[in-house]
C-alpha positions as CSV (number, residue, x, y, z in Angstrom):
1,X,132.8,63.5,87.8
2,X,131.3,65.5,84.6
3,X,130.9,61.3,83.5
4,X,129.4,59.8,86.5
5,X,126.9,62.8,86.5
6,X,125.7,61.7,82.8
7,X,125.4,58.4,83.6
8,X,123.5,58.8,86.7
9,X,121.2,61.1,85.4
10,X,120.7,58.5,82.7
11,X,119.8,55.8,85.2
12,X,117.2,58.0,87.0
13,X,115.5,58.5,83.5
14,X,115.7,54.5,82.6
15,X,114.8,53.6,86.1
16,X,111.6,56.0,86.4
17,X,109.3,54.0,84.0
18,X,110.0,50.7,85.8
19,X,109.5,52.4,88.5
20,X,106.0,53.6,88.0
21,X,105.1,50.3,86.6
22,X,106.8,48.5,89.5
23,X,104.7,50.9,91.9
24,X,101.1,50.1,90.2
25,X,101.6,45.9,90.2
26,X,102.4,46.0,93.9
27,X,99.1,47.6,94.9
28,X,97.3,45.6,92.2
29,X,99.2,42.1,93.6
30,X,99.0,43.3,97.0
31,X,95.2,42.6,96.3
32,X,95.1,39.0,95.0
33,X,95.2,40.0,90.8
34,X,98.0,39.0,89.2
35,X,98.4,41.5,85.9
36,X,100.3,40.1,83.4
37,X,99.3,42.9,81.0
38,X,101.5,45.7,81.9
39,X,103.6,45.8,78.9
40,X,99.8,46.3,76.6
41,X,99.0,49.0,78.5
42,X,102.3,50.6,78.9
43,X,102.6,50.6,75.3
44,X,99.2,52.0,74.9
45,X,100.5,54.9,77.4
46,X,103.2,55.4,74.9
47,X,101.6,55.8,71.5
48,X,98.1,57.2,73.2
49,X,100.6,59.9,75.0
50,X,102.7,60.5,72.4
51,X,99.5,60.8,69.4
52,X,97.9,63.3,71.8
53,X,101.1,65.6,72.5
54,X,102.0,65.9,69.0
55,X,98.4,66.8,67.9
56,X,97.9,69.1,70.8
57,X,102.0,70.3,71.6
58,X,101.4,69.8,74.9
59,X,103.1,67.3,76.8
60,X,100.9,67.6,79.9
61,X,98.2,66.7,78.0
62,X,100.1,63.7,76.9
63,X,100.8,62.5,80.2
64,X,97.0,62.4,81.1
65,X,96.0,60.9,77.7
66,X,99.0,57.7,78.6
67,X,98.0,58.0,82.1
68,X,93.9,57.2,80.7
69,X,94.6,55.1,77.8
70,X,96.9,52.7,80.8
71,X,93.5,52.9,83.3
72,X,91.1,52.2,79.9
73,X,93.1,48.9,79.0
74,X,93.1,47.9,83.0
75,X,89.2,48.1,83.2
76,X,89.0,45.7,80.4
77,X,91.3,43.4,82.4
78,X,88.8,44.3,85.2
79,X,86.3,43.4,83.2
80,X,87.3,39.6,82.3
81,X,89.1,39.1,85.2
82,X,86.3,40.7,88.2
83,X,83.2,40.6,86.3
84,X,83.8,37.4,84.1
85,X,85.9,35.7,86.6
86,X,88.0,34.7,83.6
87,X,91.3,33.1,84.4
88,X,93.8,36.4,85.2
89,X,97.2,34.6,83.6
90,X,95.3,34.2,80.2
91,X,93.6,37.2,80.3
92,X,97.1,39.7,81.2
93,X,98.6,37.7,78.3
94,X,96.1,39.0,76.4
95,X,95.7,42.1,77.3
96,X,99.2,42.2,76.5
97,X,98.9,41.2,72.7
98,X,96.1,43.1,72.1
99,X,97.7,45.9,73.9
100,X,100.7,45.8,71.5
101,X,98.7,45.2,67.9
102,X,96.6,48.5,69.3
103,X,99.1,50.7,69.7
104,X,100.9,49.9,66.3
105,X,97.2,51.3,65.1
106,X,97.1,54.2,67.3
107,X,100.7,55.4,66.5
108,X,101.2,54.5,62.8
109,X,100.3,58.1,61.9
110,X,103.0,59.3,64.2
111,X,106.0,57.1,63.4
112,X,108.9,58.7,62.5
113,X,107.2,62.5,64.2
114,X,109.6,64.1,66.8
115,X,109.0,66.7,69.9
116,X,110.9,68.3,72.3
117,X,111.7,65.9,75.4
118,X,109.3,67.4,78.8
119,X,110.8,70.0,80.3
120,X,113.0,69.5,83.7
121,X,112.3,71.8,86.5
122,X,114.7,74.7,87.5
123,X,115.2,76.2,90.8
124,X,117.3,79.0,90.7
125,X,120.8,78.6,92.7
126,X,119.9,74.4,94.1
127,X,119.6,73.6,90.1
128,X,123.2,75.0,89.5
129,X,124.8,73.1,92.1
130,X,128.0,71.2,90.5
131,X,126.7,67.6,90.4
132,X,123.7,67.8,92.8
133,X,121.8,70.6,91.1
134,X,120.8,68.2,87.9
135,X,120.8,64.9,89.5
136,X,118.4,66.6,92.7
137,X,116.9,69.6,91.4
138,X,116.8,68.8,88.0
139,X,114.7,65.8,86.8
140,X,112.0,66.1,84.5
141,X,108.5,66.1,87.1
142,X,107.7,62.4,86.4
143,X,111.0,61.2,88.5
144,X,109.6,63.3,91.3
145,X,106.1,61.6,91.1
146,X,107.1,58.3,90.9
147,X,109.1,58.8,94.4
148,X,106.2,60.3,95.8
149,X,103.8,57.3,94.9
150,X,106.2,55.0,95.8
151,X,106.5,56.4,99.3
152,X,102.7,57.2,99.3
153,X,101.8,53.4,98.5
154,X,104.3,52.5,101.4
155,X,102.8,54.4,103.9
156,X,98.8,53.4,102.7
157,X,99.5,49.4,102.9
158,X,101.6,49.7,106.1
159,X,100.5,52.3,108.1
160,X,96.4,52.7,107.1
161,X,93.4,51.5,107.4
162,X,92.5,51.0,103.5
163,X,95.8,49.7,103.3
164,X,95.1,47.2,106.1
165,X,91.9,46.3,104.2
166,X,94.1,46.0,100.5
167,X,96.1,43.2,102.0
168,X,93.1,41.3,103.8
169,X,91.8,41.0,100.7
170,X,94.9,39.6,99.0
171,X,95.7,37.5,101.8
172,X,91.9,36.0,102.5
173,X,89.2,37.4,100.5
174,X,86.9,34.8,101.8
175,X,87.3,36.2,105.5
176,X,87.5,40.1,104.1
177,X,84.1,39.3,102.5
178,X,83.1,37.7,105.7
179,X,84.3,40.7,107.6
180,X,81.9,43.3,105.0
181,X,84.6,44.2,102.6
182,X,83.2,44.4,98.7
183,X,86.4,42.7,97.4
184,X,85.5,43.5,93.9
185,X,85.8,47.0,94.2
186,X,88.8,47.1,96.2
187,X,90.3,44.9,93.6
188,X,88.9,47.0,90.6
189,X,90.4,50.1,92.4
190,X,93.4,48.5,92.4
191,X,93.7,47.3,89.2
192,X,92.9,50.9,88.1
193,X,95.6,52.2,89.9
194,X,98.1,49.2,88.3
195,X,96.6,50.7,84.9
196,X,96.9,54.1,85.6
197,X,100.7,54.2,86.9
198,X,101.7,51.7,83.8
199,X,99.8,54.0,81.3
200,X,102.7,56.7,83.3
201,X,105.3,54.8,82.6
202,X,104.4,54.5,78.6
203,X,104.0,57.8,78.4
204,X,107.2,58.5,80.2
205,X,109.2,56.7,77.5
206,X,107.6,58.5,74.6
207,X,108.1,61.6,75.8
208,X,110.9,61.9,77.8
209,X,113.2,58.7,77.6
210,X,113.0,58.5,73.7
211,X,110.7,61.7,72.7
212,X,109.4,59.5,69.7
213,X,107.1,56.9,68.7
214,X,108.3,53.5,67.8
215,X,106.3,50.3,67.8
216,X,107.1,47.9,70.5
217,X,109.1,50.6,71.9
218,X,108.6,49.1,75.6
219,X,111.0,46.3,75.1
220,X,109.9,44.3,77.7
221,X,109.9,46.6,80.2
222,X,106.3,45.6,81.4
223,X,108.0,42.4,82.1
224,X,111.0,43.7,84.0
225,X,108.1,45.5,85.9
226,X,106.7,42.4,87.0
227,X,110.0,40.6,88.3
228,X,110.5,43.9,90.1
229,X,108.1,43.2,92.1
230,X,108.7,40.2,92.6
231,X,112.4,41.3,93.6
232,X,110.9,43.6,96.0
233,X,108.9,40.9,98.0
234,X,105.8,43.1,96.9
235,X,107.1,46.1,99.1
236,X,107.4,49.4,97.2
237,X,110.1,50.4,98.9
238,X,112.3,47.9,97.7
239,X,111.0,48.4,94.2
240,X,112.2,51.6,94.2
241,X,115.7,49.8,94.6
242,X,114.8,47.2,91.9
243,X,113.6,49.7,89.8
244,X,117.2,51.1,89.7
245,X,118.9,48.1,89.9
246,X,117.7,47.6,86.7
247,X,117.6,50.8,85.6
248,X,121.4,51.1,85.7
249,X,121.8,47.1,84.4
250,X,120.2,48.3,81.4
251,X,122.1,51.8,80.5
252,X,125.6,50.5,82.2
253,X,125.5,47.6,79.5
254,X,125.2,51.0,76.6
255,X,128.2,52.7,78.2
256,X,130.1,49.3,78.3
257,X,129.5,49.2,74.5
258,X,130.3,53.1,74.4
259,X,133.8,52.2,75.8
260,X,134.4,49.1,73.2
261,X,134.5,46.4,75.4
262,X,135.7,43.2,73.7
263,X,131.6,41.4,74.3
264,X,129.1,41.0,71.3
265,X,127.0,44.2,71.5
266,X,123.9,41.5,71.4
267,X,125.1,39.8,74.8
268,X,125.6,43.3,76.2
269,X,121.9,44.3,75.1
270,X,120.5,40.9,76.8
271,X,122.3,41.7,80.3
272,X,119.2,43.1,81.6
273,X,117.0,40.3,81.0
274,X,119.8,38.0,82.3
275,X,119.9,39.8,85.2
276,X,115.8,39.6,86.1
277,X,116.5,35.7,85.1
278,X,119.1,35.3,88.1
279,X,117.2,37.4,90.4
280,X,114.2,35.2,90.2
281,X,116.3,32.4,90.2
282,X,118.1,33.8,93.3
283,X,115.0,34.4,95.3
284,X,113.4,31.3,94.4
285,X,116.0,29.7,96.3
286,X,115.5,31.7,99.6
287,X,113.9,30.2,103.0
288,X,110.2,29.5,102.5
289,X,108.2,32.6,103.2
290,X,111.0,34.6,103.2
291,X,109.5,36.6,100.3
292,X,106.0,35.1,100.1
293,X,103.3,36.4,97.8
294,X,99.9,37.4,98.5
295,X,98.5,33.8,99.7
296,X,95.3,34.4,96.8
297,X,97.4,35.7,94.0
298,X,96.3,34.9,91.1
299,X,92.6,33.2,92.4
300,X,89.5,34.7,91.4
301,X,87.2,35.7,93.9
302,X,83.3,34.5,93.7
303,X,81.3,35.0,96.7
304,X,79.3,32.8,97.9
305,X,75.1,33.2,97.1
């Protein structure tokens, strides 16, 4: 039981920053703008958050320094992709690479510097439970927040009003411009949102996952982030499911080399992105419209003068 609880509690904390990733592209895709550039500014979350934690020892402010630094890089993608119209796959890529040579800039002075991981909460008597207590009651705040935007971003697209308005203009933005919606700023709101949860999820690795700053410390997450969604058929609550799905892909294939299993500890390490590869590969075989997209992913929007 005592080993279960250890690797569970270790799947909540590698599932958490796909999770907040996951949570931000489906609002942003659910508008029409496909963001290829989650892994730039999740890695600026990570070594903006981390810089500002160590120079100010708190990791609050850390958090809020990733969360800004994630919403700064997504209002340049704004920028090129909303004001410039510029084509959105180019412009994520390179949001992406820029994203990843900044952060080696920002966090040079840091590598190799090491703090405390955030604190977990504790409620007296429900935090000592045997086995419930840590994996409930015990998680660091982030886990909490991330379930509480994923069911929050569940119940705006399905059940209000904005939300109603988010999908018209990822669906038709022609009509939802027709119909007086400014698809611009819903779309830059969105993409703000996209940046802000991603710049979470950076700052969630740096100082809880790993407390420390490595370059290209996001490993592709940003891009496991972006299958998720894809995976969840741009629903957050399945992402929450992807987001573990992967989550425990990635830390069951550490305990499988933990245990001396007779596989090449570079196959084992590749087992998550084998698994995002048959997932997309499995759903791209499912019944058309089964798990269709936004119909203008990916189209820029210019209204008509």
């Amino acid at each position: 039981m005592m080993i279960f609880e250890a690797i569970l509690l270790t799947i909540i904390t590698a599932a958490t920053p796909l999770l907040l990733a996951a949570i931000g592209e489906v609002v942003v895709e659910r508008s029409g703008v496909l963001n290829l550039g989650v892994e730039g500014m999740m890695i600026m979350g990570a070594a903006t958050g981390f810089a500002v934690a160590i120079l100010t020892g708190s990791s609050l402010l850390g958090v809020m320094a990733g969360l800004f630094a994630g919403m700064a890089m997504s209002l340049l993608f704004a920028a090129l992709v909303l004001g410039l119209a510029a084509n959105q796959v180019a412009s994520g890529l390179a949001l992406t690479i820029f994203g990843l040579g900044l952060s080696g800039l920002v966090g040079f002075p840091f590598v190799g510097a090491k703090r405390e991981a955030m604190a977990h909460l504790y409620l007296p008597y429900l935090s000592d439970l045997p086995f419930f207590g840590r994996v409930i009651f015990g998680q660091d705040p982030l886990v909490y927040i991330a379930f509480a935007l994923a069911l929050a971003v569940a119940l705006i697209i399905g059940r209000t009003r904005a939300g109603l308005v988010l999908r018209a203009v990822g669906e038709n933005h022609h009509s939802a411009h027709a119909l007086g919606h400014n698809v611009r700023q819903v779309r830059l709101l969105a993409i703000l949102f996209g940046g802000a949860c991603a710049g979470l999820a950076g700052a969630y690795l740096s100082l809880v996952y790993t407390p420390f700053w490595t370059p290209g410390m996001t490993a592709g997450r940003g891009w496991i982030a972006l299958a998720i969604v894809v995976f969840a058929s741009w629903r957050a609550g399945r992402a929450v499911i992807g987001a573990y799905l992967f989550g425990g892909v990635s830390i069951l294939q550490l305990h499988a080399q933990g245990f001396g299993l007779g596989v090449p500890a570079q196959a084992l390490a590749a087992l998550p992105y084998l698994t995002t590869i048959i997932v997309l590969f499995a759903l791209s075989r499912l019944p058309r419209g089964s798990s269709r997209a936004p119909a203008c992913l990916g189209q820029p929007f210019l209204p008509a003068r």
